[in-house]
C-alpha positions in Angstrom: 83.3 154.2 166.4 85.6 152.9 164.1 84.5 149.2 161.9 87.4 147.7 160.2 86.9 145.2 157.6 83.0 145.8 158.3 80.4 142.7 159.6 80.0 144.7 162.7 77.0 146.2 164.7 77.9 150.2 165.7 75.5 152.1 168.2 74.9 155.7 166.0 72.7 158.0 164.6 74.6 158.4 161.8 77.0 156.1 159.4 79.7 156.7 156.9 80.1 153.3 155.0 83.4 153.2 153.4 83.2 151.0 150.6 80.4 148.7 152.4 76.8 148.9 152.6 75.8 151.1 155.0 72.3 150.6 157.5 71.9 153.2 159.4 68.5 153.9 161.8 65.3 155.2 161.1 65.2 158.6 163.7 67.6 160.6 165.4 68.5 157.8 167.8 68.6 155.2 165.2 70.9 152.2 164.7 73.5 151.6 162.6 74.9 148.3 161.1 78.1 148.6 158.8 78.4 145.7 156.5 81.6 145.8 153.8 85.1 146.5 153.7 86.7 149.1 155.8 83.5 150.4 157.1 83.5 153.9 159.2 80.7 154.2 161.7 80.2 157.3 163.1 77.6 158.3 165.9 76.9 161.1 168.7 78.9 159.6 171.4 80.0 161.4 174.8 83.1 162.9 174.3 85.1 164.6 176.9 84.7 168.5 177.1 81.9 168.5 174.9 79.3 170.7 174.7 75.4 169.9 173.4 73.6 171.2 170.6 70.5 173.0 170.7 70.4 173.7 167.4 71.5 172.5 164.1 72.4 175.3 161.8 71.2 173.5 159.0 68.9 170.1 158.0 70.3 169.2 154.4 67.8 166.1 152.8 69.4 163.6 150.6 73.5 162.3 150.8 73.7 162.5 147.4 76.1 164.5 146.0 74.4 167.9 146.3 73.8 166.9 149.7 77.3 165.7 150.9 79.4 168.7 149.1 77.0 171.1 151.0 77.4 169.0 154.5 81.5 169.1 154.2 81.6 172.8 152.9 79.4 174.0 155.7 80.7 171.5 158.4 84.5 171.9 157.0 84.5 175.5 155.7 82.0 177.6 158.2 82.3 175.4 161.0 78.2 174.7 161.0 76.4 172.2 162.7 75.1 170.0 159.9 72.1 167.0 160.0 72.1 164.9 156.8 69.3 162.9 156.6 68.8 160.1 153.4 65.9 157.4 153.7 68.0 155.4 152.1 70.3 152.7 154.0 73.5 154.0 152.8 75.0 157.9 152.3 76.5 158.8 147.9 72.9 158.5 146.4 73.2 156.7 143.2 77.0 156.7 143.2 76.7 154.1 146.0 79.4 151.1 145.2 80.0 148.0 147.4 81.9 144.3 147.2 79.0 142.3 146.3 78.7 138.5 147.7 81.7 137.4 145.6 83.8 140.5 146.4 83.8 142.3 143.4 82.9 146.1 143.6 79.9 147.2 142.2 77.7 150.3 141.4 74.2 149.5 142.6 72.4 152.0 140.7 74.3 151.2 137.8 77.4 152.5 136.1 78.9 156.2 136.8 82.1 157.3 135.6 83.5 160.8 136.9 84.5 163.5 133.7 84.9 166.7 134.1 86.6 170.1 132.1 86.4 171.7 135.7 89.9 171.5 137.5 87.9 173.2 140.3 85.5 170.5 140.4 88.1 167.8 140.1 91.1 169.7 142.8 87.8 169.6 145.1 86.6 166.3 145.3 90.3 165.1 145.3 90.6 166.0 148.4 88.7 163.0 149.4 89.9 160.5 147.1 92.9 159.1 145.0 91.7 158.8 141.4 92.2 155.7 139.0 92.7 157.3 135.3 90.0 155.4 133.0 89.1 156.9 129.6 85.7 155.2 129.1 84.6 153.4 126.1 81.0 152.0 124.8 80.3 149.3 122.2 76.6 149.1 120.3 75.7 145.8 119.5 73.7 146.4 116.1 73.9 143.7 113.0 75.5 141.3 114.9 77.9 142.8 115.6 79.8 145.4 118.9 80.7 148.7 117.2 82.0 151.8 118.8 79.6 155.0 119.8 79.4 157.5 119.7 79.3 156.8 115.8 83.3 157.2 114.0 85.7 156.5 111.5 85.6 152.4 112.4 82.4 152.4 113.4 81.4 152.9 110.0 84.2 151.0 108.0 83.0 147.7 110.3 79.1 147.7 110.5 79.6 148.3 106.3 82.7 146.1 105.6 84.3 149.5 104.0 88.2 151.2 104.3 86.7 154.7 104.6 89.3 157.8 105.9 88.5 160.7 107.7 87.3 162.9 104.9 85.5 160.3 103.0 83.4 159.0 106.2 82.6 163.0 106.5 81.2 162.7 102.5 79.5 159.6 103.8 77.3 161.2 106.4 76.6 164.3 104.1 75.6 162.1 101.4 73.1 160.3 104.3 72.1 163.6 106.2 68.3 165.3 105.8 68.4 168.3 105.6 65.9 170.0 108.6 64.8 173.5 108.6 64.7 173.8 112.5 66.1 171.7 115.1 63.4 170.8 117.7 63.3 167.3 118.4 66.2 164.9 118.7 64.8 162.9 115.8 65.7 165.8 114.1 69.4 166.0 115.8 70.6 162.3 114.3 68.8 163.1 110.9 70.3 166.1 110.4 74.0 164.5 111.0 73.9 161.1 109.9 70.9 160.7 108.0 67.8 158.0 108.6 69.6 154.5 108.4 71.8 155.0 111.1 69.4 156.8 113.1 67.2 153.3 113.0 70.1 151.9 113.7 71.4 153.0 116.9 69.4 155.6 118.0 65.6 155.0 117.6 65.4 151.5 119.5 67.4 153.1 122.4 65.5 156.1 122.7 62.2 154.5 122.9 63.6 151.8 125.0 65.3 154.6 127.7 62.6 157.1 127.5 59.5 155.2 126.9 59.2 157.6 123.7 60.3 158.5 120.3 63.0 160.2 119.7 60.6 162.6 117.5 58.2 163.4 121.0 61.9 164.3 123.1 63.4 167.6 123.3 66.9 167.8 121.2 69.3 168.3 124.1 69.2 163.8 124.9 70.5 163.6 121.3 72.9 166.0 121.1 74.8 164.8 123.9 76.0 162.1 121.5 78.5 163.1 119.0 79.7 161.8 115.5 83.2 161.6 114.9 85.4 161.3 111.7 88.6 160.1 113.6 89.1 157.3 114.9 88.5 158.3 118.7 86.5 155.7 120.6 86.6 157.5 123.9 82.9 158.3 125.2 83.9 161.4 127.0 86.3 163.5 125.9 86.5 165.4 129.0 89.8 166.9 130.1 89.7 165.1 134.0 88.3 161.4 133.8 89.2 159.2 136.6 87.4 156.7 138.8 88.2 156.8 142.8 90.2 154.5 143.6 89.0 153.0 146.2 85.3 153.9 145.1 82.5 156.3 145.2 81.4 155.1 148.9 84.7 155.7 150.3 85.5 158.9 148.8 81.5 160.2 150.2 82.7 158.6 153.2 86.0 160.9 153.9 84.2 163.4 152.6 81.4 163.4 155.4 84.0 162.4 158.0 84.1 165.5 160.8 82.3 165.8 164.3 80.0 168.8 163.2 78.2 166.1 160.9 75.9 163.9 162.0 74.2 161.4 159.2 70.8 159.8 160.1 69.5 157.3 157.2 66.5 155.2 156.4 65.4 158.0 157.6 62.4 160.3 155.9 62.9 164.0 156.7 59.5 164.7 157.0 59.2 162.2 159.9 61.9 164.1 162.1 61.9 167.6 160.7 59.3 168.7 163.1 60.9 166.8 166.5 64.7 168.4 165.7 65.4 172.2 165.8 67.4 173.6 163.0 67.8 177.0 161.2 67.5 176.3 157.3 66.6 173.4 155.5 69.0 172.0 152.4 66.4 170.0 150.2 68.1 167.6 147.3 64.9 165.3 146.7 62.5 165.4 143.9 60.6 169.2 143.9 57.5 168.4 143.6 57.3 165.7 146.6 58.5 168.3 148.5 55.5 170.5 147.4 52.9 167.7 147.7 53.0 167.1 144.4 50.3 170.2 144.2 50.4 170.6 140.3 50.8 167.0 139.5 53.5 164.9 139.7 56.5 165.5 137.3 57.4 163.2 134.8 60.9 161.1 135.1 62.1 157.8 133.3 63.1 155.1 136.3 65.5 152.3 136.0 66.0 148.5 137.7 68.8 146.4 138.1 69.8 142.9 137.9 73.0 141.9 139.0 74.9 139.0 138.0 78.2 137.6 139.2 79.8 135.0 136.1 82.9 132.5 137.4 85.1 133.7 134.6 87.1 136.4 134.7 85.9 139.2 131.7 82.4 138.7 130.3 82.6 141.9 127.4 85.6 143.9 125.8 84.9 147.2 127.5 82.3 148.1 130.6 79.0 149.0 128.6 77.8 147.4 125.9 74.4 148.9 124.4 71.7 147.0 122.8 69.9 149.5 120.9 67.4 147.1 119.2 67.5 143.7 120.5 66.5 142.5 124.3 64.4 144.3 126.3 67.3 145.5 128.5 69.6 148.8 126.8 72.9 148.2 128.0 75.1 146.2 130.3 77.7 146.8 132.4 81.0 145.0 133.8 82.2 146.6 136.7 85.9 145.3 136.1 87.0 147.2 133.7 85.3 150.3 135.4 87.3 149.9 139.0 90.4 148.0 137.6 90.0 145.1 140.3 91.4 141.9 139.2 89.2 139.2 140.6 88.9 135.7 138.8 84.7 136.0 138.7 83.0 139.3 137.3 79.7 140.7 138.3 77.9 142.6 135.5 74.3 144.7 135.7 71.5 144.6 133.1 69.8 147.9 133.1 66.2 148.2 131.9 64.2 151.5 132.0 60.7 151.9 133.4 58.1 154.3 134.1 57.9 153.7 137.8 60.4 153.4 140.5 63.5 155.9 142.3 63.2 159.0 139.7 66.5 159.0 137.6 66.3 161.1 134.3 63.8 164.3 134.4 61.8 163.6 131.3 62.8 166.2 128.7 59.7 167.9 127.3 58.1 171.4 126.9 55.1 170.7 129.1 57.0 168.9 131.7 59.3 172.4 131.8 56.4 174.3 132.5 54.9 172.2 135.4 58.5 172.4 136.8 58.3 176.6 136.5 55.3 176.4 138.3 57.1 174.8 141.2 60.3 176.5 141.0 58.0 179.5 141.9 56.9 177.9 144.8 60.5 177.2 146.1 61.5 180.8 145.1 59.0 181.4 148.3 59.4 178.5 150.5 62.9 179.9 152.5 64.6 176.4 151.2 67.4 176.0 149.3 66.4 173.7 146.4 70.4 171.8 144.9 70.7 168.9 142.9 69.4 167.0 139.8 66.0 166.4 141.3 65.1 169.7 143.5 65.8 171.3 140.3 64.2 168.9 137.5 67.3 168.9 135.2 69.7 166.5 134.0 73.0 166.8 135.7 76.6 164.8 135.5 78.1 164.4 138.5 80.6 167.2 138.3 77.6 170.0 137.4 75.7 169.0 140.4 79.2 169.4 143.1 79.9 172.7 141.3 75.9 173.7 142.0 76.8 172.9 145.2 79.8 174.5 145.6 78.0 177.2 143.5 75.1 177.4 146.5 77.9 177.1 149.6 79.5 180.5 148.6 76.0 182.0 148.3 75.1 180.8 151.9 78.4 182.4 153.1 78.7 185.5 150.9 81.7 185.0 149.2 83.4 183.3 145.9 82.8 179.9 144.7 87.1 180.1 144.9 86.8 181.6 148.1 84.6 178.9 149.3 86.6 176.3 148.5 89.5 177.6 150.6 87.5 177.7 154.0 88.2 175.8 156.2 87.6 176.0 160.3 88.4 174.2 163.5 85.6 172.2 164.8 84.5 172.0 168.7 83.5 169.1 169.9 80.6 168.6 170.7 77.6 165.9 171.3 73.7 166.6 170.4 70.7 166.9 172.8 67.5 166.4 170.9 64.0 164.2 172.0 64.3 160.6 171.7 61.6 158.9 169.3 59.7 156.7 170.6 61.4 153.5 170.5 58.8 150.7 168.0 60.9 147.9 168.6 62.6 145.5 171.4 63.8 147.9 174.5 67.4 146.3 174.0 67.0 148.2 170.7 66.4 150.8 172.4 68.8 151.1 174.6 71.6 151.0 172.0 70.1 153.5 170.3 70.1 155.9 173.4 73.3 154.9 174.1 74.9 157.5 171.7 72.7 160.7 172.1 72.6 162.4 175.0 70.1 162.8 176.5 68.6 165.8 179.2 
């Protein structure tokens, strides 16, 4: 069933949302409602000549990217009959963008920008997508002033009203670096380069504020993602592919899901359907040790909120993320503009403020919290499920690492290549599902429209 333009009521178990915002059903016969701009409903109707399921080949939790990469490969490349189940009301996991109120497009969970070295990676996923080039640029707000980071040539020459070139700003930081016998901490990263003053400076305030610790109690790997340059390069990511879909994250997860042999169930917990539909394996993308009933504690992660703001003018900040390092209790903000290209006489722009509870974002980097997450990954070396993705595997991803796990995982499953895997590619039957209907909890009209896409025996 096909929504164009979106504001539309679709009887499914499953949705795509293309750009829009996405309310699917909680259960197998669930509802969905597309709200947003070209919207792409899909559920288990009748279809001539087709056959029923008995079983799905495999149950894959969380839409996500690990999640959706698997569903397409499998679906696409194998010809498998895939369930993808989110409790969330929309499929692209954090990715997820739509037009808020005033029409601009936004990222919910707050800003993601697509880099990648891999041309793999980047020939895969444009498949589903056109790509909008962006090289992506941050500003600090420390002294009063926006400078660029990561730290460089002007960076220094404006926070210090100084004309410094390349090989004097290098004498500069060596004159500021400590010397440190052993790298352990990422205190210890920034020190070592650029010596205390800037640490304080852009680093510490930041840290504590993101992590809810000091820099000095975190492993090195948060600060050495963050270079220091002595050119004049302001890019963030210097990254051989960065580009932005063009027509946003939502839409490219939404061709990328769109075949018969996938069916998408959301608000939907796995745990409340996994015993009522058959299926062979499971795909699990959630947080581990959930999954494990959190049986040797619960794993550390730093959580985020959101608050969204639309402004009736047209630019609110020179480039899409500013940081705030040491003022406000927020650490950066976001205008969504200059991210997507859309020209639109308001903006909408999205403080982001770090917490300790909430969704899990960031796996907390520490040794102890590594070896609570051993202790589980031995449990999932056992469990006959495939653990993918960011929070099945307690590590920091980008979004290119995690689809090239998952591509990674796909040409396990079907014994072969990661390059032969990506060349797959079968012709689906059609078919319809046959599964028990939950019992319905709400009016029987409800009801009805749900059962009016499964098929029932």
């Amino acid at each position: 069933m096909k929504l164009r333009n979106g504001n539309g009521n679709g009887n499914g178990n499953g949705h795509v949302a293309r750009n829009g915002n996405g309310n699917g059903g909680k259960g197998v016969n669930g509802n969905g409602n597309a709200n947003g701009n070209d919207g792409d409903h899909k559920g288990n109707a009748h279809r001539n000549g087709s056959k029923n399921i008995e079983v799905f080949d495999y149950l894959i939790v969380g839409a996500g990217y690990a999640g959706s990469v698997l569903a397409e490969r499998l679906a696409r490349g194998s010809g498998k009959q895939v369930l993808l189940v989110d409790r969330r009301p929309h499929i692209a996991g954090n990715a997820y963008d739509h037009y808020d109120n005033a029409g601009v497009l936004v990222h919910k969970y707050g800003p993601h920008i697509f880099h990648t070295n891999s041309k793999e990676v980047f020939d895969y996923l444009s498949r589903f997508t056109e790509w909008r080039q962006y090289q992506h640029k941050v500003l600090a707000s420390v002294d009063g002033q926006l400078v660029p980071i990561p730290i460089n040539l002007d960076t220094i020459n404006k926070l210090y009203g100084v004309n410094l070139n390349s090989f004097q700003v290098e004498e500069f930081f060596a004159s500021r670096a400590e010397k440190r016998e052993e790298i352990r901490t990422s205190e210890d990263v920034v020190v070592s380069k650029v010596g205390r003053e800037l640490y304080e400076k852009f680093f510490r305030g930041y840290t504590r504020k993101q992590w809810g610790l000091d820099p000095s109690e975190l492993d090195a790997q948060v600060t050495a993602r963050v270079p220091t340059r002595i050119n004049r390069d302001d890019r963030y990511f210097t990254d051989t592919y960065q580009a932005m879909p063009r027509h946003g994250f939502t839409r490219m997860f939404g061709n990328m899901l769109d075949h018969p042999n996938i069916r998408i169930m959301l608000n939907t917990d796995y745990r409340q359907v996994r015993d009522m539909i058959p299926y062979k394996e499971l795909i699990y993308t959630g947080p581990v040790d959930e999954f494990f009933d959190f049986q040797f504690g619960k794993l550390p992660y730093r959580c985020l909120e959101f608050k969204h703001e639309t402004l009736n003018l047209p630019q609110h900040q020179p480039v899409a993320v500013v940081n705030y390092p040491n003022d406000n209790a927020f650490t950066r903000v976001t205008e969504f503009k200059h991210l997507t290209g859309q020209e639109h006489p308001k903006t909408s722009i999205v403080y982001e403020y770090s917490c300790a509870e909430g969704d899990p974002y960031y796996p907390i980097p520490r040794k102890e919290n590594a070896e609570v997450y051993r202790k589980y990954q031995q449990l999932a070396e056992d469990a006959g499920v495939h653990f993918v993705g960011r929070l099945a595997t307690y590590k920091y991803y980008n979004m290119d690492q995690v689809v090239a796990q998952a591509l990674t995982m796909y040409a396990k499953l079907s014994n072969v290549s990661r390059a032969d895997g990506l060349q797959m590619r079968t012709e689906p039957a059609v078919t319809a599902v046959t599964f028990p209907v939950l019992k319905p909890k709400r009016a029987k009209t409800l009801a009805q429209r749900r059962r009016a896409v499964l098929e029932v025996p």
